[in-house]
ZADO-1210 file (C-alpha; in nm, 4 decimals, padded with zeros to 6 digits):
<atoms>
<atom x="-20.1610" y="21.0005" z="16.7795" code="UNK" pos="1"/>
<atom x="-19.8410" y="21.2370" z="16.7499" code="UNK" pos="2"/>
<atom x="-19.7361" y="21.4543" z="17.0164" code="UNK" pos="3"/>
<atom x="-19.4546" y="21.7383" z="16.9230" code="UNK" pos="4"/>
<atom x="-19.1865" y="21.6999" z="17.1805" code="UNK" pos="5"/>
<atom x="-18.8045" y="21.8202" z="17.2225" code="UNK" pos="6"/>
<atom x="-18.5414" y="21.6081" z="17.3652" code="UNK" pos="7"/>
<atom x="-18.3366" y="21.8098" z="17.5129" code="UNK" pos="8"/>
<atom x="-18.4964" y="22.1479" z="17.6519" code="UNK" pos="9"/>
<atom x="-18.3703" y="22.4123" z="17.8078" code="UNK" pos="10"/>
<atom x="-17.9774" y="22.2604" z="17.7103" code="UNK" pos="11"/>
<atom x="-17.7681" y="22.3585" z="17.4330" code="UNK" pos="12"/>
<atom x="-17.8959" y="22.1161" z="17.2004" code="UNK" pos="13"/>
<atom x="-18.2516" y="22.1272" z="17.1810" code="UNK" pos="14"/>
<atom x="-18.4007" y="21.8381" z="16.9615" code="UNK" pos="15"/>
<atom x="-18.7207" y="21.8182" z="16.7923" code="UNK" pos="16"/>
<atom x="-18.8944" y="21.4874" z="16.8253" code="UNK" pos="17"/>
<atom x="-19.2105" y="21.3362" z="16.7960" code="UNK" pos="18"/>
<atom x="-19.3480" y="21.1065" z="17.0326" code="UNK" pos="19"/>
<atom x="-19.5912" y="20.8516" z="16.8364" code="UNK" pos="20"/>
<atom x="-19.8834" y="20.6679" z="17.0643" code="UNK" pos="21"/>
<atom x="-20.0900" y="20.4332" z="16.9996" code="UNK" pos="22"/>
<atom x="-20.4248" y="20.5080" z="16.9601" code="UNK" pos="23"/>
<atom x="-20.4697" y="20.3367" z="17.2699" code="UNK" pos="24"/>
<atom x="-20.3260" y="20.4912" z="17.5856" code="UNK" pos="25"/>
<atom x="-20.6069" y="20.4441" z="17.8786" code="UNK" pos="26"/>
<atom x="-20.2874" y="20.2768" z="18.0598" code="UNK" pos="27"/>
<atom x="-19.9083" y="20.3432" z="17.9851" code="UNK" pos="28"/>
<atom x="-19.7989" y="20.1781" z="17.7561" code="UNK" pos="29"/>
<atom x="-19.4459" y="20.0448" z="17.6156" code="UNK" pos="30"/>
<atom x="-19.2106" y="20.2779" z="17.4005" code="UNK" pos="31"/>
<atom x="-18.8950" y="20.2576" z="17.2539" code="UNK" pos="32"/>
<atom x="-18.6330" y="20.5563" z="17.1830" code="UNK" pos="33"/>
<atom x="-18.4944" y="20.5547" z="16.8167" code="UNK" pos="34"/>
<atom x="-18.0941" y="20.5584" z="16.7917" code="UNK" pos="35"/>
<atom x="-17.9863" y="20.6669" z="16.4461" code="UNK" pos="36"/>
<atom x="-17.6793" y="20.5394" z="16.2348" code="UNK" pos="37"/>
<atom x="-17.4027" y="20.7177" z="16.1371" code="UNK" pos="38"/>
<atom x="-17.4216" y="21.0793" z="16.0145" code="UNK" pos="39"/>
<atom x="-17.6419" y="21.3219" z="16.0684" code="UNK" pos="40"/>
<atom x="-17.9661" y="21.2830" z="15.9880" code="UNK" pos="41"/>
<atom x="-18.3361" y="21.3997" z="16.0845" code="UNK" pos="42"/>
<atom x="-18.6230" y="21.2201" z="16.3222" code="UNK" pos="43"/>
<atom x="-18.7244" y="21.0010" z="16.0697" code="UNK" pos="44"/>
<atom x="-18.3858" y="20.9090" z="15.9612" code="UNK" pos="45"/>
<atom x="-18.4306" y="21.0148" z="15.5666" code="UNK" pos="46"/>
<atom x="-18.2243" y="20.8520" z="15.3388" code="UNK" pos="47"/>
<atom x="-18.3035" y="20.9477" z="15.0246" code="UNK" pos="48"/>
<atom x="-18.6537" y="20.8348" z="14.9397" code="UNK" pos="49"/>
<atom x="-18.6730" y="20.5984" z="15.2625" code="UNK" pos="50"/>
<atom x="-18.7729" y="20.6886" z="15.6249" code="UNK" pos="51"/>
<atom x="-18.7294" y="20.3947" z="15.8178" code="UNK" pos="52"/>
<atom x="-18.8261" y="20.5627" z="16.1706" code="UNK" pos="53"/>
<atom x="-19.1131" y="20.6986" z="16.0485" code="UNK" pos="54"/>
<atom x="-19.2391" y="20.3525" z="15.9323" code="UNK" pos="55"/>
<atom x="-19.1220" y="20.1796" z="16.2118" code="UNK" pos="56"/>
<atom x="-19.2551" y="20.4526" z="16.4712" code="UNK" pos="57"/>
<atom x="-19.5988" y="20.4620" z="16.2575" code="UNK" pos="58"/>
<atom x="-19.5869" y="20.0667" z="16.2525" code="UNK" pos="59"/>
<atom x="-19.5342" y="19.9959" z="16.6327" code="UNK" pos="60"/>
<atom x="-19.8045" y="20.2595" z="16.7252" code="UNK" pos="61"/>
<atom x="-20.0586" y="20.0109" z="16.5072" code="UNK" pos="62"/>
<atom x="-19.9209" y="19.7639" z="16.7394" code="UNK" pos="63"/>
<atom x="-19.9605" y="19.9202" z="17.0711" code="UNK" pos="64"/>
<atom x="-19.5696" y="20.0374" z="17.1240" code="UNK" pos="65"/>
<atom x="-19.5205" y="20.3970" z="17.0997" code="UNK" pos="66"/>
<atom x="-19.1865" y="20.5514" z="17.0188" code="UNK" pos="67"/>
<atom x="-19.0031" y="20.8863" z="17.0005" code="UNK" pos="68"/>
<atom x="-18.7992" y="20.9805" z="16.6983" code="UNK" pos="69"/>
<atom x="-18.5935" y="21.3010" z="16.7339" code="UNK" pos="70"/>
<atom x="-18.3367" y="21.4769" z="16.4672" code="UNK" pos="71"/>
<atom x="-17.9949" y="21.3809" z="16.5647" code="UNK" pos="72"/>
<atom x="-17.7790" y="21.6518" z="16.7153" code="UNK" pos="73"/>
<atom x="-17.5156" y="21.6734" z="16.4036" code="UNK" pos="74"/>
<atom x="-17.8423" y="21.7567" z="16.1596" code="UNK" pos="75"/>
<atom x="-18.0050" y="21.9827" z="16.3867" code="UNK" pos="76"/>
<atom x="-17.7023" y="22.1755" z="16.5164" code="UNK" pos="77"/>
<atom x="-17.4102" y="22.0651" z="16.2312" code="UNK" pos="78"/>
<atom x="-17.2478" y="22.4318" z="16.2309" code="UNK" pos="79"/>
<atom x="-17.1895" y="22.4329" z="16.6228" code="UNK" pos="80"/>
<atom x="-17.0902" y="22.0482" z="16.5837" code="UNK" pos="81"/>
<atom x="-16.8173" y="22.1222" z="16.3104" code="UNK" pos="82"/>
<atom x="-16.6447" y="22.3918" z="16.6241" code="UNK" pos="83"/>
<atom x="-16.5817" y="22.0883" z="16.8472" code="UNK" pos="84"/>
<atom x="-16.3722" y="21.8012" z="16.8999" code="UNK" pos="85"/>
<atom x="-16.7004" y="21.5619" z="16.9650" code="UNK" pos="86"/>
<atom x="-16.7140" y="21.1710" z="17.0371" code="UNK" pos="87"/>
<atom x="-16.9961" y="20.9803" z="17.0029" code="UNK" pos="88"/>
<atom x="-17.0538" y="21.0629" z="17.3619" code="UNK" pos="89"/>
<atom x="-17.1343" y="21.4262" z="17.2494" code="UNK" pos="90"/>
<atom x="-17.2950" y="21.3141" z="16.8830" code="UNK" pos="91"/>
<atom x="-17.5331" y="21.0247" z="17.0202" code="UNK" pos="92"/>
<atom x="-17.4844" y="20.8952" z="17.3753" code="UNK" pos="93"/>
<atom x="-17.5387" y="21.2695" z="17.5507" code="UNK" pos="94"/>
<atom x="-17.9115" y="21.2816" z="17.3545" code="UNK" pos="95"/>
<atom x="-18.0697" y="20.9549" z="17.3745" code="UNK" pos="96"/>
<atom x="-17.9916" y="20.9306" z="17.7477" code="UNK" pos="97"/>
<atom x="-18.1973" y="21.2224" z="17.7587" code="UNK" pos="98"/>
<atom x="-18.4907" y="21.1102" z="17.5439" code="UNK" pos="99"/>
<atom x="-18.4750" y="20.7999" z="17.7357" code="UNK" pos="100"/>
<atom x="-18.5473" y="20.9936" z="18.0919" code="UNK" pos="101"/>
<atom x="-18.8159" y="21.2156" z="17.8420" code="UNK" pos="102"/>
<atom x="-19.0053" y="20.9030" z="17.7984" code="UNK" pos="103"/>
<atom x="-18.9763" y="20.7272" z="18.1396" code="UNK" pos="104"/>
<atom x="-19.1620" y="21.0564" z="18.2916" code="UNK" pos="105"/>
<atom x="-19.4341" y="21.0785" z="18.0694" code="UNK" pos="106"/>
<atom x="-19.7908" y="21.0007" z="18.2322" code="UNK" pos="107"/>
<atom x="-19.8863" y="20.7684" z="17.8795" code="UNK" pos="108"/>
<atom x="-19.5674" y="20.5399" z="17.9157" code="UNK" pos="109"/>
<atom x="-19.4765" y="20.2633" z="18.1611" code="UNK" pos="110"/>
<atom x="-19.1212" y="20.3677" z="18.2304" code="UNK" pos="111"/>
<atom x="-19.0596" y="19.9771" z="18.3256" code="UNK" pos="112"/>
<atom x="-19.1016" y="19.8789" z="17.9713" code="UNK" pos="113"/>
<atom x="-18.8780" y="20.1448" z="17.7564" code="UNK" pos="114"/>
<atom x="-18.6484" y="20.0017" z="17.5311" code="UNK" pos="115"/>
<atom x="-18.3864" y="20.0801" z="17.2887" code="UNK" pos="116"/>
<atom x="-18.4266" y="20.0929" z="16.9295" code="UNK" pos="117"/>
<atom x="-18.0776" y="20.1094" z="16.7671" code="UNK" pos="118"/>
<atom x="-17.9808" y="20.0994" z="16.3655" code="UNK" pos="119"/>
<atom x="-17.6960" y="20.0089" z="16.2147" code="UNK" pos="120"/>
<atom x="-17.4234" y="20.2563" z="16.4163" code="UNK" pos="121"/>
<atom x="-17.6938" y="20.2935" z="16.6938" code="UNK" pos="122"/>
<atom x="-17.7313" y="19.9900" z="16.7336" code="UNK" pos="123"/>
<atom x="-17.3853" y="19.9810" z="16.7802" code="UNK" pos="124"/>
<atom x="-17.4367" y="20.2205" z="17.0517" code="UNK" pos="125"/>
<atom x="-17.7377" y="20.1094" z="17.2123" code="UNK" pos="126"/>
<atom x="-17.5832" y="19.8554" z="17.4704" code="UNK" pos="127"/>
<atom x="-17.3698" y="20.1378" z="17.5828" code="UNK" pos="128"/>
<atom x="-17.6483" y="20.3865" z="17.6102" code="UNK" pos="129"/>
<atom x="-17.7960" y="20.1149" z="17.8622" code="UNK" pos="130"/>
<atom x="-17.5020" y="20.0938" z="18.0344" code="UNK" pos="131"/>
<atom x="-17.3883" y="20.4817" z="18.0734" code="UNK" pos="132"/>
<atom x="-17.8061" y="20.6056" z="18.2659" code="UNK" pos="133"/>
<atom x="-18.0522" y="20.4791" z="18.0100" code="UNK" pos="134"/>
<atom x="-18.1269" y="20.1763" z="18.2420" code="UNK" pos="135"/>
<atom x="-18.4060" y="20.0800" z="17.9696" code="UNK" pos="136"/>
<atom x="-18.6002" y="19.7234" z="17.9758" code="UNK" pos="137"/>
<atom x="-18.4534" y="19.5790" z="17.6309" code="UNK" pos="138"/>
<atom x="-18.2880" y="19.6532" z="17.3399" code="UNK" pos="139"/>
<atom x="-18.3974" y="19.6083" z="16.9336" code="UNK" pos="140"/>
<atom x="-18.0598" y="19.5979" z="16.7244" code="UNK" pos="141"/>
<atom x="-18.1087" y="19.6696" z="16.3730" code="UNK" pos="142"/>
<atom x="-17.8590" y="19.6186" z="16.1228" code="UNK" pos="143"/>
<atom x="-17.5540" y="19.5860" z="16.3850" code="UNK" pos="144"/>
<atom x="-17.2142" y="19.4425" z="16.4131" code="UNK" pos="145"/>
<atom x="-17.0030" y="19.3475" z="16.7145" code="UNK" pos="146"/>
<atom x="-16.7010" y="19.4701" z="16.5477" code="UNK" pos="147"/>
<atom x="-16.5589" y="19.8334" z="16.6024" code="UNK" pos="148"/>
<atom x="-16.5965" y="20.1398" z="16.3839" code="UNK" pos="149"/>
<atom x="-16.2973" y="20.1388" z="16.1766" code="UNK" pos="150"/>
<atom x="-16.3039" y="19.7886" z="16.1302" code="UNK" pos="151"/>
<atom x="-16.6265" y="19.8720" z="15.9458" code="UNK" pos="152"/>
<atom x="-16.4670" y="20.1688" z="15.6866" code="UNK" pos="153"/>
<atom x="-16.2148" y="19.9670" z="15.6176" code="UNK" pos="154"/>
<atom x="-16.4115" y="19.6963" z="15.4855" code="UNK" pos="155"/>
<atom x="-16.6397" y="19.9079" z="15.3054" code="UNK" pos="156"/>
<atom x="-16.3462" y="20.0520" z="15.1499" code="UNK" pos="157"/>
<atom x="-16.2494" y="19.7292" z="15.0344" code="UNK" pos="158"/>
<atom x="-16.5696" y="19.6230" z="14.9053" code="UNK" pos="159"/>
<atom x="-16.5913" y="19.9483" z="14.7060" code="UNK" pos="160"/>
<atom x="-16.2465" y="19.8668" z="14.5646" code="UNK" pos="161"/>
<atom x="-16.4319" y="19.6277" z="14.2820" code="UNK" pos="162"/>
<atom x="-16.5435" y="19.8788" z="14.1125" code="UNK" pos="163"/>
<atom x="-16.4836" y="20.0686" z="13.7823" code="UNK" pos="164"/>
<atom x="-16.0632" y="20.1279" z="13.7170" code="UNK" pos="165"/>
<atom x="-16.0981" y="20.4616" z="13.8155" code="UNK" pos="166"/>
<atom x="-16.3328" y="20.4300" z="14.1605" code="UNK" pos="167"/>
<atom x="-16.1062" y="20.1371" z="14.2215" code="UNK" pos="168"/>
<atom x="-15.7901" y="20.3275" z="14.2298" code="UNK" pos="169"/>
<atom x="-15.9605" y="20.6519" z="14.3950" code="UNK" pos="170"/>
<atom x="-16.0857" y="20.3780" z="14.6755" code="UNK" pos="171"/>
<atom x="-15.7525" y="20.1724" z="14.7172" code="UNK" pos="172"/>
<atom x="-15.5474" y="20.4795" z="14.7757" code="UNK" pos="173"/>
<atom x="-15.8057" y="20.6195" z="15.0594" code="UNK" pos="174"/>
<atom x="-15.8156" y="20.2887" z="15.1649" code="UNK" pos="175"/>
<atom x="-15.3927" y="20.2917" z="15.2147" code="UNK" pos="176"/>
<atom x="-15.4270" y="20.6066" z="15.3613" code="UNK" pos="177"/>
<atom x="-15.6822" y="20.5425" z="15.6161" code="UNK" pos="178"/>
<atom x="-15.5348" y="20.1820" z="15.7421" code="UNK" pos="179"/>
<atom x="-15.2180" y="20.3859" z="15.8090" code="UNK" pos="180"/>
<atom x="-15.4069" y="20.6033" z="16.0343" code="UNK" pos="181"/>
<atom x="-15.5841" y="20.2904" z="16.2115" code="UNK" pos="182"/>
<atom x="-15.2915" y="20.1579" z="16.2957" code="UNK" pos="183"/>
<atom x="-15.1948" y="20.1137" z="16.6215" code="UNK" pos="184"/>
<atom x="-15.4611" y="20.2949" z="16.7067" code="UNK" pos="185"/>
<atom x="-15.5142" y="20.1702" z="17.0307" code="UNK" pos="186"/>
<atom x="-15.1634" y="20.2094" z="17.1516" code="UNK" pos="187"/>
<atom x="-15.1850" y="20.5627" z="17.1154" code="UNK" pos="188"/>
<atom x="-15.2407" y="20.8224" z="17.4005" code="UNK" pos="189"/>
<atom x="-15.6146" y="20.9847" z="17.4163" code="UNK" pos="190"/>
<atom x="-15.3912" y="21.3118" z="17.2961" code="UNK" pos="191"/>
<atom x="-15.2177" y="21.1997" z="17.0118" code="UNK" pos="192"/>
<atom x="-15.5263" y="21.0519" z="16.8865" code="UNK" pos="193"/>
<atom x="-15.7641" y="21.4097" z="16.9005" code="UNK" pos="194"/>
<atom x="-15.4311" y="21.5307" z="16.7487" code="UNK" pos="195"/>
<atom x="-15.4701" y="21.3193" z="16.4376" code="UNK" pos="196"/>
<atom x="-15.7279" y="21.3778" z="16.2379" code="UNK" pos="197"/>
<atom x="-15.9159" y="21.1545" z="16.0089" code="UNK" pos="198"/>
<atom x="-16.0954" y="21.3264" z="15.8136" code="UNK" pos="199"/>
<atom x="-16.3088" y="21.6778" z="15.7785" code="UNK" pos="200"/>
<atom x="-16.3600" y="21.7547" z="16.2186" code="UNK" pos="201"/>
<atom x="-16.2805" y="21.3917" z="16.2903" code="UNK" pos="202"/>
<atom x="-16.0163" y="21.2833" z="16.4825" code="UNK" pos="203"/>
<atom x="-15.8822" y="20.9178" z="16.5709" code="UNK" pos="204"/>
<atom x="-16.0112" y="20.9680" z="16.9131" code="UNK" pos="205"/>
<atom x="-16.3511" y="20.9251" z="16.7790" code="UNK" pos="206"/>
<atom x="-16.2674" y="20.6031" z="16.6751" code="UNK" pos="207"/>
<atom x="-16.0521" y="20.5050" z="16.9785" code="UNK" pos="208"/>
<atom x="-16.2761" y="20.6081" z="17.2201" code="UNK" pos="209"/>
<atom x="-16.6146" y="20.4321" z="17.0649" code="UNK" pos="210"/>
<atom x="-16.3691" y="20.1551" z="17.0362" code="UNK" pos="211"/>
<atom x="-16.2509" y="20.0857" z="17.3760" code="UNK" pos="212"/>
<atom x="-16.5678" y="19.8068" z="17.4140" code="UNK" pos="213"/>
<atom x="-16.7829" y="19.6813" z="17.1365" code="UNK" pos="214"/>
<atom x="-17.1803" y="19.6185" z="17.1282" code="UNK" pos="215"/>
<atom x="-17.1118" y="19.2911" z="17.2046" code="UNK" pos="216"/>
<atom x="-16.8787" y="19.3582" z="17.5268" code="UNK" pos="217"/>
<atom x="-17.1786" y="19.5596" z="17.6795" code="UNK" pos="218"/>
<atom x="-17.3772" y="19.2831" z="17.6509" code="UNK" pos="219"/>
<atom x="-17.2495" y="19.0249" z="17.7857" code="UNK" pos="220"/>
<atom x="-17.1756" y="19.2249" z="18.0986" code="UNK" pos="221"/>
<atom x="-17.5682" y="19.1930" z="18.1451" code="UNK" pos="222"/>
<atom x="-17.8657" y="18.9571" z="18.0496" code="UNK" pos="223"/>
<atom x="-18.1396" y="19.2048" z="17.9292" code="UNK" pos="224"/>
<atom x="-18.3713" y="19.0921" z="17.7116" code="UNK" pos="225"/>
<atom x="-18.2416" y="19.1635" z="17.3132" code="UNK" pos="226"/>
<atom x="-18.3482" y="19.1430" z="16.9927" code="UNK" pos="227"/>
<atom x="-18.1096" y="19.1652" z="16.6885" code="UNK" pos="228"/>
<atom x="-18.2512" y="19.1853" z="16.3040" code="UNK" pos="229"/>
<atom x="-18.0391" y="19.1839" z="16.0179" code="UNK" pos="230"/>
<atom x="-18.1230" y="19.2052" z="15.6075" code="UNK" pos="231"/>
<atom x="-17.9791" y="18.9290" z="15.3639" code="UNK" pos="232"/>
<atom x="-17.9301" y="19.2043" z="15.1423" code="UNK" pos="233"/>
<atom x="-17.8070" y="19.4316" z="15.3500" code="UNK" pos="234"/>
<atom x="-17.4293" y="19.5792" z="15.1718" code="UNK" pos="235"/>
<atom x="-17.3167" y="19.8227" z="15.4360" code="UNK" pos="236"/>
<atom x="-17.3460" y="19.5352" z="15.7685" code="UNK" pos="237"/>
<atom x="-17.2897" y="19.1448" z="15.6311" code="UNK" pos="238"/>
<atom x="-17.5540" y="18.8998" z="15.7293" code="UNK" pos="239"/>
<atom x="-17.2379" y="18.6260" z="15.7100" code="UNK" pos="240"/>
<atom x="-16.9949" y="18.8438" z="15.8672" code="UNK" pos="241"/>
<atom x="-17.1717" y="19.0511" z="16.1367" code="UNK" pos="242"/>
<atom x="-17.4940" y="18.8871" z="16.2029" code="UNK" pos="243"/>
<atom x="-17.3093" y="18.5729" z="16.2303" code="UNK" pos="244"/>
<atom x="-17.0133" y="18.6931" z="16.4648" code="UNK" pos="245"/>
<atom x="-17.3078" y="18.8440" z="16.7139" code="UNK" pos="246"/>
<atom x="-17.4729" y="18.4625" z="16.6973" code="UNK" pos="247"/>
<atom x="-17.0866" y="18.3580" z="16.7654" code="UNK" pos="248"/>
<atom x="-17.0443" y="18.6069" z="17.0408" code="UNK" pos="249"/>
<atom x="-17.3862" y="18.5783" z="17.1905" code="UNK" pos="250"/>
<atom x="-17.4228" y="18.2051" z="17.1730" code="UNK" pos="251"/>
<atom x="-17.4798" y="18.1069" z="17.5262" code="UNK" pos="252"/>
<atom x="-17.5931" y="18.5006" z="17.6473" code="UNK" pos="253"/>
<atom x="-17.9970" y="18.4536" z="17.7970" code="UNK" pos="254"/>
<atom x="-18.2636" y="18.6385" z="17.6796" code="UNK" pos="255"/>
<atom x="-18.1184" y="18.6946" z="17.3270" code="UNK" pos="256"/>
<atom x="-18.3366" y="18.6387" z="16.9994" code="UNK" pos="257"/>
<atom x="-18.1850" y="18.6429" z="16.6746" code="UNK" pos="258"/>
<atom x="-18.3854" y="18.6772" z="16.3266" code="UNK" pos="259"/>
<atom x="-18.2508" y="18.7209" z="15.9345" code="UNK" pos="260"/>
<atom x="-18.4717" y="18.8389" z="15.6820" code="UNK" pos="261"/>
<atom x="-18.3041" y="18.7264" z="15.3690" code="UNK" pos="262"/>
<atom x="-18.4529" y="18.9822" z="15.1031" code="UNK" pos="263"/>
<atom x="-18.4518" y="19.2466" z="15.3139" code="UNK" pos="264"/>
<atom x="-18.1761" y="19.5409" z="15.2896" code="UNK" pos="265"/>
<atom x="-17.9748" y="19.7910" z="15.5551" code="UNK" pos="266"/>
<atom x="-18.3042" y="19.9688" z="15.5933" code="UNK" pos="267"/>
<atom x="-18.5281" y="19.6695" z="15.6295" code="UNK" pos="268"/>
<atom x="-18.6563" y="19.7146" z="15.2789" code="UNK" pos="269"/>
<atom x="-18.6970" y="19.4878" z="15.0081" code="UNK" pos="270"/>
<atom x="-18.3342" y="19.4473" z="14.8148" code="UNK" pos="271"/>
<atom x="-18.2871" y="19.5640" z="14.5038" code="UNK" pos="272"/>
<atom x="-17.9158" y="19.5612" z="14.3822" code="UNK" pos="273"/>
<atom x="-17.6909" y="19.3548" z="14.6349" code="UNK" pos="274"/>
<atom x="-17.4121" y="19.5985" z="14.5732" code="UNK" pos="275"/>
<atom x="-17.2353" y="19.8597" z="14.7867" code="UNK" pos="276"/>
<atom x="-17.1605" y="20.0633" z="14.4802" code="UNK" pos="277"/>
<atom x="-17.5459" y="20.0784" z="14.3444" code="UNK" pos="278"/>
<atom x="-17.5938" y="20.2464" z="14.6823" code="UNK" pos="279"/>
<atom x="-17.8300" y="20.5243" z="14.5262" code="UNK" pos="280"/>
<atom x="-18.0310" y="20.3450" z="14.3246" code="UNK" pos="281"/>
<atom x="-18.0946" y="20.1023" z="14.6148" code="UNK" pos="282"/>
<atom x="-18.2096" y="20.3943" z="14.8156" code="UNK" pos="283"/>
<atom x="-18.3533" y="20.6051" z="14.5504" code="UNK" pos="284"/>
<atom x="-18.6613" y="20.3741" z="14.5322" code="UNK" pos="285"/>
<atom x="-18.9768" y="20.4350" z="14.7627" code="UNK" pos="286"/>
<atom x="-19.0235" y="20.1460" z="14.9994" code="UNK" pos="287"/>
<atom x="-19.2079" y="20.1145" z="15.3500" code="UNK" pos="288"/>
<atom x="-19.0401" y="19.8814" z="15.6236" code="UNK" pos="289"/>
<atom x="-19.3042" y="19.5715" z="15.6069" code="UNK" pos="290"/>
<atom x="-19.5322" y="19.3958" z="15.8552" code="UNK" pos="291"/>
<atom x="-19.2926" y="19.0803" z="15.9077" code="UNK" pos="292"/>
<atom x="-19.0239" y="19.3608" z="16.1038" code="UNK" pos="293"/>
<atom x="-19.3164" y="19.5462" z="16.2691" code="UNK" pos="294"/>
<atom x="-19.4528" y="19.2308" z="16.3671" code="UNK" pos="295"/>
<atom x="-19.0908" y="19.0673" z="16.5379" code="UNK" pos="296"/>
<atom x="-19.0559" y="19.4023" z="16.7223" code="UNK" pos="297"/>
<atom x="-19.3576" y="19.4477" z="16.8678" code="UNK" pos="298"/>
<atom x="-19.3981" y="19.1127" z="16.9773" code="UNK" pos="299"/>
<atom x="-19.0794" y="19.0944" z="17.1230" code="UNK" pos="300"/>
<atom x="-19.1420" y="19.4124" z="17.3564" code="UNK" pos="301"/>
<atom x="-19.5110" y="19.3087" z="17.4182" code="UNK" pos="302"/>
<atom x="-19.3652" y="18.9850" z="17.5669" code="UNK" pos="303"/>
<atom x="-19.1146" y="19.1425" z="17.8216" code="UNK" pos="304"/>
<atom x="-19.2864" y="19.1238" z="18.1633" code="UNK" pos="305"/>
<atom x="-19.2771" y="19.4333" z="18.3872" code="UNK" pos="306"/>
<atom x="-18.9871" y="19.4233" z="18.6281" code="UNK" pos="307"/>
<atom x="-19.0698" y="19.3625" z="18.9627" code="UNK" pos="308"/>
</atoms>
């Protein structure tokens, strides 16, 4: 059962979403809000020929969860997004917040049980969503990393840099370039930085300000229930860098659940290539997220109890 919905109404940046319910609903159930990764995309988070929310929202529904995918603010409004100095506040944070309240005053939810459902840069953001008014019962990380933004580019830089002669010399240079900008980042005023640009609309703000607490901070300010997946195979977010560092970070944090799924890539598909720079042939190949992920997830929000 899909209901047509828009996050958003009535503001400047209307969203179209779609809530997905189980078939199901004779009492509220559970649902979780989708957070997308970096760049803009649309409700069902497209990348080439996968859609990883709409198998995950189509998935939990079979399970009794429903959820509410929406198209992100910088795909649905990019030419008003490119006028404006924006921050992830403006890009992510401002949006879910509201599709989190969207949810929690719907008749077929239980607004005690709506969770977060973060990928890769949202899941980033998810723990700070919580924080800032989403209030939510859990959160589902996929495809995460404790460390900050431009920690991330840089090292995607650098694993691009094995490439062919000439990508490898196009790569190293940007890679020069942009570690100059990161540097001392942190040291600079909230000024300088929106005066610095990093690339395209971007400033160093954007960076700075995301960066001023990680995933991980916001977490261990709290002891919400959490669930954080991660893909063997995943190129963009390291299974022995990230996943471990969160398992590092998060060692003696309650109510935290941790679970690899070795063949699996950055969109919880089955891996194909291994390799940062086979990045569109690895997502050029149809592929549904499969019932071992649907399964985890579900189970892990059926088995929150209702607060009291």
């Amino acid at each position: 059962m899909v209901r047509k919905v828009i996050v958003g109404e009535g503001t400047d940046y209307p969203l179209n979403g779609l809530l997905t319910l189980p078939d199901d609903c004779s009492a509220p159930v559970p649902a979780v809000v989708m957070v997308h990764g970096s760049g803009p995309s649309n409700m069902d988070e497209k990348v080439m020929k996968l859609t990883p929310f709409k198998d995950l929202a189509e998935g939990l529904a079979e399970r009794g969860v429903a959820s509410l995918r929406y198209d992100k603010r910088t795909f649905a409004h990019a030419r008003k997004m490119k006028k404006q100095l924006s921050t992830v506040k403006e890009e992510t944070i401002d949006d879910a917040l509201l599709a989190v309240t969207l949810l929690k005053n719907d008749p077929q939810i239980d607004p005690d049980r709506v969770f977060l459902l973060g990928h890769s840069m949202g899941a980033m953001l998810a723990p700070r969503i919580d924080a800032q008014g989403g209030d939510v019962r859990g959160m589902i990380l996929l495809a995460g990393t404790p460390y900050r933004l431009e920690e991330i580019v840089l090292r995607q830089l650098g694993q691009v840099k094995s490439g062919n002669s000439l990508m490898k010399s196009i790569v190293a240079l940007e890679y020069k370039i942009y570690a100059k900008k990161f540097d001392g980042l942190y040291e600079m005023s909230d000024e300088e930085a929106k005066k610095k640009k990093f690339a395209g609309n971007l400033s160093l703000y954007y960076f700075k300000e995301m960066g001023r607490k990680t995933a991980a901070d916001y977490l261990l300010e709290h002891e919400k229930p959490v669930l954080i997946l991660q893909g063997g195979k995943d190129f963009q977010v390291l299974a022995d860098e990230d996943f471990k560092a969160f398992q590092s970070l998060l060692a003696q944090r309650e109510n935290t659940c941790f679970k690899l799924y070795p063949e699996l890539n950055h969109l919880f598909v089955k891996g194909l290539y291994n390799d940062i720079l086979k990045a569109t042939k690895e997502y050029s190949v149809e592929r549904h997220i499969g019932g071992e992920v649907l399964d985890d997830i579900a189970a892990f929000i059926q088995n929150q109890s209702k607060r009291v």
